[in-house]
C-alpha positions in Angstrom: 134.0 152.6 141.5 137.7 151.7 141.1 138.5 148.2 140.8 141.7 146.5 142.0 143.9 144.4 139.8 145.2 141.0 140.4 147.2 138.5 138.9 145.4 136.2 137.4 147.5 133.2 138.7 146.4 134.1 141.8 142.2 133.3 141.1 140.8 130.2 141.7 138.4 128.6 139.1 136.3 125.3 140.5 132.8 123.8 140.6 130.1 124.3 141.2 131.0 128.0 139.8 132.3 127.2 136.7 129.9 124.8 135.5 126.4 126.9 137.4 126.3 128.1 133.2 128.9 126.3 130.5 130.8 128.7 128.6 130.4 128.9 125.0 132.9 128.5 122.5 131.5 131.4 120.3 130.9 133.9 123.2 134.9 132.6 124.5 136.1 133.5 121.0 134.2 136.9 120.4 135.4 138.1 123.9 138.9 137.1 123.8 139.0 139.3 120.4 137.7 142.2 122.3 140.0 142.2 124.7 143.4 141.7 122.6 141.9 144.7 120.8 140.8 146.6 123.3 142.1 145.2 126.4 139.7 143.8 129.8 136.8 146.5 130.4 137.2 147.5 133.8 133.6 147.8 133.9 133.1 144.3 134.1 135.4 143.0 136.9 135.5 139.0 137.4 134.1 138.5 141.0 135.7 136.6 143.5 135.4 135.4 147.0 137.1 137.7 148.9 139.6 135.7 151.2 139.5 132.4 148.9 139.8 134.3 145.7 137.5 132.1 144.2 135.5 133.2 140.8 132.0 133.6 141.8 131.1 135.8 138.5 133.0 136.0 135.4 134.7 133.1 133.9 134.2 133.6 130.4 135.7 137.0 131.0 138.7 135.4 133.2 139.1 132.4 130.3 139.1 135.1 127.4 142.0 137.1 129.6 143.8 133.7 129.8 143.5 132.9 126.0 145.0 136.6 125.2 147.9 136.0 127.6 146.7 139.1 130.4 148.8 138.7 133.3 146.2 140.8 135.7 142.9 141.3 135.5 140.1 143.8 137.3 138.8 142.0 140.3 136.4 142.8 142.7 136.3 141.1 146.1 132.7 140.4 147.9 132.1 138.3 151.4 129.9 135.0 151.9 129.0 133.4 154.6 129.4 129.8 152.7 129.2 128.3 149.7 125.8 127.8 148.9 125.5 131.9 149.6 128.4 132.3 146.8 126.5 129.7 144.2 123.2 131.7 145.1 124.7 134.8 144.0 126.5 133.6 141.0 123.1 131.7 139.8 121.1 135.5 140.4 123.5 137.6 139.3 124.2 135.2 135.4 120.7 134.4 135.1 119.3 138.3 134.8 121.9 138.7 131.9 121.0 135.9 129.9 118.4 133.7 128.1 118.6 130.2 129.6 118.8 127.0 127.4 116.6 124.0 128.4 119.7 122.8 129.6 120.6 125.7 131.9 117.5 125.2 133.4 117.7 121.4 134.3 121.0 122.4 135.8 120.0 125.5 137.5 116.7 123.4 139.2 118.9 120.6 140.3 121.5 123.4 141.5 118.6 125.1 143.5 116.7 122.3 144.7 120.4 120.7 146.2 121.0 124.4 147.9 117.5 124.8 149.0 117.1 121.4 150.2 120.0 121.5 152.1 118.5 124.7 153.9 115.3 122.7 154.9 113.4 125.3 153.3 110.2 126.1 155.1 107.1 128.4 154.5 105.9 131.0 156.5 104.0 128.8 159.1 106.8 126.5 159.6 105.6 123.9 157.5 107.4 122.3 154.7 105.8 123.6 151.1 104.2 121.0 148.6 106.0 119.7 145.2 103.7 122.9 144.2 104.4 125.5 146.0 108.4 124.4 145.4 107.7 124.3 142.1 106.7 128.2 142.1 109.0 129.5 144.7 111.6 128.0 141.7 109.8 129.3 139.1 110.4 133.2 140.4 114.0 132.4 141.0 114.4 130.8 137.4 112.5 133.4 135.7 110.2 131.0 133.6 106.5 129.4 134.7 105.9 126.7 137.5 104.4 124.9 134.5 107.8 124.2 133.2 109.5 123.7 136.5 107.3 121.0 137.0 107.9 119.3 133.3 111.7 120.0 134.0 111.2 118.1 137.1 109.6 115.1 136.1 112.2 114.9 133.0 114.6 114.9 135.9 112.9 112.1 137.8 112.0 109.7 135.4 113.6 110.8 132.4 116.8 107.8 131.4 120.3 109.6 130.8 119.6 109.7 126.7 116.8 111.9 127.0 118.2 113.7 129.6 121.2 114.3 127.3 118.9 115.0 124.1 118.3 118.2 126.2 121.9 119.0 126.6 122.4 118.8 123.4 119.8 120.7 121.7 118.0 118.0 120.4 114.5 118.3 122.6 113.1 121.0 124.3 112.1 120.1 128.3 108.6 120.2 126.5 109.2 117.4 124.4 111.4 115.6 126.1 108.6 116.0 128.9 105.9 114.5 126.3 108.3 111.2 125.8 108.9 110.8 129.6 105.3 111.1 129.8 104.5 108.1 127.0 107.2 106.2 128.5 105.4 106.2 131.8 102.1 105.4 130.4 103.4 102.6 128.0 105.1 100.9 131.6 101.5 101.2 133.3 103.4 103.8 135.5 100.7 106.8 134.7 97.4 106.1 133.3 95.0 108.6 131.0 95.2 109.9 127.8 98.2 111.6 126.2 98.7 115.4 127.1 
């Protein structure tokens, strides 16, 4: 496969593409040494949206190339219909190379439910699916159990911004931020029963 080459002036970096997975500072740095050694790997193209030259895939790779002073850059073009198509594709094609944080994961099932939500998604008898059934079609698609889709979920819900943030940070897994939600609830009379 032969890859063109484009100025890199010319690519367009914006949200929600460039913030689907945060680059990292170490991973930023360790590339952009690569490269001014041994120059962008063709093999790796950044991705863009043919006709809006958009990065769908590859903005460490594009920010590295910046940071080393690359004027062009391997680029390979791919069609969407829309938007949510493009964000779809970026999510699938960065989540099979990498482990996900807790905190890709609250992004990524607020990034899905949005996309999905705004598709009116339906299950084969035309019916809309249960908090369930949502919670496992979202499991397959994150990779990870409809166990923690659902404890991601209520951390989303009812969780306030500091615990939210504690996950962000590093500072709580879903898990235990899930557990705290959970006491919260109970101390407020909101949930009743023993502690989980």
């Amino acid at each position: 496969m032969k890859n063109n080459f484009i100025n890199i002036s010319e690519l367009i970096v914006q949200d929600p593409f460039s913030s689907i997975f945060p680059i990292g500072n170490e991973t930023l740095e360790s590339i952009a040494q690569d490269m001014e050694t041994n120059g962008f790997d063709e093999i790796f193209p950044i991705i863009a949206w043919e006709g809006k030259n958009i990065v769908v895939d590859g903005h460490t790779r594009f920010a590295a190339a910046k940071a080393v002073g690359l004027e062009q850059v391997p680029i390979l073009f791919k069609s969407f219909e829309n938007e949510d198509d493009a964000v779809l594709y970026s999510f699938h094609i960065q989540r099979n190379r990498r482990n996900m944080s807790d905190e890709d994961i609250l992004n990524c099932l607020a990034l899905l439910d949005n996309i999905h939500g705004s598709k009116n998604e339906e299950k084969k008898g035309g019916s809309k699916p249960n908090r369930k059934e949502t919670n496992e079609m979202r499991a397959k698609e994150l990779g990870i159990s409809p166990h923690k889709v659902d404890k991601a979920r209520k951390v989303m819900e009812h969780g306030n911004q500091e615990i939210r943030e504690s996950i962000s940070s590093g500072e709580k897994s879903i898990n235990k931020a899930f557990q705290e939600v959970q006491e919260i609830r109970r101390e407020s009379g909101e949930i009743k029963g023993p502690e989980t």
